[in-house]
Residue, then its C-alpha position, 0 to 999 in steps of 0.5 A: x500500500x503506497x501513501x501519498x503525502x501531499x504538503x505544500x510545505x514539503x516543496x520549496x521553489x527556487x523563488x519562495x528559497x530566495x524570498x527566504x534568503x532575502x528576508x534573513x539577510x534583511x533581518x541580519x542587516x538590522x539586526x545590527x544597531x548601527x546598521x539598523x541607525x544608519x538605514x534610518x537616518x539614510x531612509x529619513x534623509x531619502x524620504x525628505x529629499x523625494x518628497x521634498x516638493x511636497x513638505x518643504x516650507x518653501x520652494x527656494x528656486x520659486x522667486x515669488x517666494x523669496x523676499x530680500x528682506x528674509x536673507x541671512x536671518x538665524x535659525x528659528x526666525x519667522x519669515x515676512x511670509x509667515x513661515x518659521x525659518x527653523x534653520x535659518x536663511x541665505x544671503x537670498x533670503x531662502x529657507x536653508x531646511x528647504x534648500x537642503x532637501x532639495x540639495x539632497x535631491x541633486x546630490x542623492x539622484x547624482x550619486x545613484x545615477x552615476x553608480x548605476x550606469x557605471x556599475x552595469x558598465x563596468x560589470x559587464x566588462x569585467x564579465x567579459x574580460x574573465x570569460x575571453x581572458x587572454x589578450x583581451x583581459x591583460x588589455x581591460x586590466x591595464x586599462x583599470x590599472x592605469x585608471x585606478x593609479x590616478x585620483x578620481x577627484x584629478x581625472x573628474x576635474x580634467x573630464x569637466x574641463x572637457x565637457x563642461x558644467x551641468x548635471x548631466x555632464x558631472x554624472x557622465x564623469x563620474x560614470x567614467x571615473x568610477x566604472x573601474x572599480x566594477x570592472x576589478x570586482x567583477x572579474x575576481x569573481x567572475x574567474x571563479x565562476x568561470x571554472x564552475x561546472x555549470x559554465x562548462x554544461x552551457x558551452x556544451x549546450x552552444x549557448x551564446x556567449x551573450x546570454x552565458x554571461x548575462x543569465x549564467x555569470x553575471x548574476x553569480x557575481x552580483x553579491x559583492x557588486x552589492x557591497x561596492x555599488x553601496x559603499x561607491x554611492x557615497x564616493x559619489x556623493x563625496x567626490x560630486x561635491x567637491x567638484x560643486x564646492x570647486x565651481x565646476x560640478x552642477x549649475x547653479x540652478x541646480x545646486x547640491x549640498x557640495x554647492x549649498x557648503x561652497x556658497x555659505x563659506x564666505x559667510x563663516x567669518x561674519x559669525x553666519x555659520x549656518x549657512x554652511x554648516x547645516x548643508x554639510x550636517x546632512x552631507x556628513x550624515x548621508x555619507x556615513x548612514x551609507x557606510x554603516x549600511x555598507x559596511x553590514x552588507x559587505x560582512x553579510x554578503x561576505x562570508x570571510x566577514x562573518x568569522 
């Protein structure tokens, strides 16, 4: 007599095990308190830079908003408007709260941009440099390696000097300093898995290169992708701005918190720090909420980081 057990439970698909997997590494990534800290803080700030047309006091760049007679009052003054200037105002009469959010708009969006492109760019490459080899890779890693020998901030300077200032210039340059770091990391795990069993059963199967490295290798490589991409975002943000503080990252018309710190600097010596001094407040907080979470992703991800 033959019984059949029917238990759904019993049979787990490959979706409900990776459903499981990422469940547990989020649970992992919070269960830290710095991490947990830094994920907070990084949502709030993402959260007040997205919504930032909706909940700010003011729209800083709507002149029909501003008033003169507003500029460089301390914080928690009222403007002529009626609005409470919590962090006080600029030399134009602009809410810095305001300011600051729709600064993190600009360096946020300018930072994440450029890591995408540069990350599915550079990973590519390195992809494809481990499967070919040969020739082929010594080329790209001489290439990398002759990049990464430089400073970012150096090669950055020199391609704005090129194509000049504007947003979607500074994320063209940053894509292009950055994409080297992918490219290195990639290829360290992609020679890996070049020698997997599984690699060698979709060349016997005739696969197309192509599709062997974008459904079968790449995404084995994906994990520390995760890390650099995590812990480059606030590289970018960082790198893009000093080139705004240096005058040669985004317009004017649309200022990050790089170009918020560079404007309020003339203003340090005449006593009216927080003109300054709160833009760099959230850029600090931006840079080291992402490195905390950075850092949990790369000992989760990581197994050597477990020990």
């Amino acid at each position: 007599m033959t019984e059949v057990v029917n238990s759904k439970s019993a049979i787990s698909t490959p979706a409900q095990k990776g459903e499981r997997l990422w469940l547990r590494q989020l649970k992992d990534l919070v269960s830290s308190p710095e991490a947990a800290i830094g994920l907070l803080i990084l949502l709030t700030l993402a959260c007040l830079a997205i919504f930032a047309p909706l909940i700010a006091p003011q729209d800083p760049y709507d002149l029909m908003q501003l008033d003169i007679m507003d500029n460089m009052l301390p914080p928690g003054q009222t403007l002529g408007s009626g609005v409470t200037a919590w962090l006080g105002t600029d030399d134009q009469g602009r809410d810095m709260l305001s300011t600051i959010m729709y600064g993190m708009r600009v360096s946020l969006g300018v930072g994440i941009a450029s890591v995408v492109i540069a990350s599915v760019i550079g990973a590519f490459i390195g992809v494809l440099a481990a499967y070919v080899g040969g020739r082929f890779d010594s080329l790209i890693m001489r290439i990398v390696d002759l990049q990464l020998s430089f400073p970012s901030i150096l090669i950055a300077l020199v391609l704005l000097t090129v194509f000049g200032r504007g947003l979607d210039k500074v994320v063209l340059s940053l894509v292009l300093v950055q994409w080297a770091y992918y490219a290195r990391t990639v290829r360290g795990s992609a020679l890996v898995e070049k020698n997997k069993d599984y690699i060698a059963a979709a060349r016997g199967l005739e696969l197309s290169r192509f599709r062997i490295l974008v459904r079968h290798m790449l995404p084995n490589c994906i994990p520390p992708l995760i890390v650099v991409s995590t812990v480059q975002v606030a590289h970018a943000i960082t790198l893009e701005s000093t080139l705004s503080f240096l005058g040669v990252g985004v317009p004017v018309t649309q200022p990050s918190l790089g170009m918020l710190i560079a404007t309020g600097y003339d203003f340090l010596l005449s006593g009216n720090y927080w003109v300054s001094t709160f833009p760099g407040v959230a850029l600090v907080l931006i840079v080291v909420s992402i490195n905390l979470v950075g850092d949990r992703l790369r000992a989760i991800l990581n197994p050597r980081f477990n020990a």
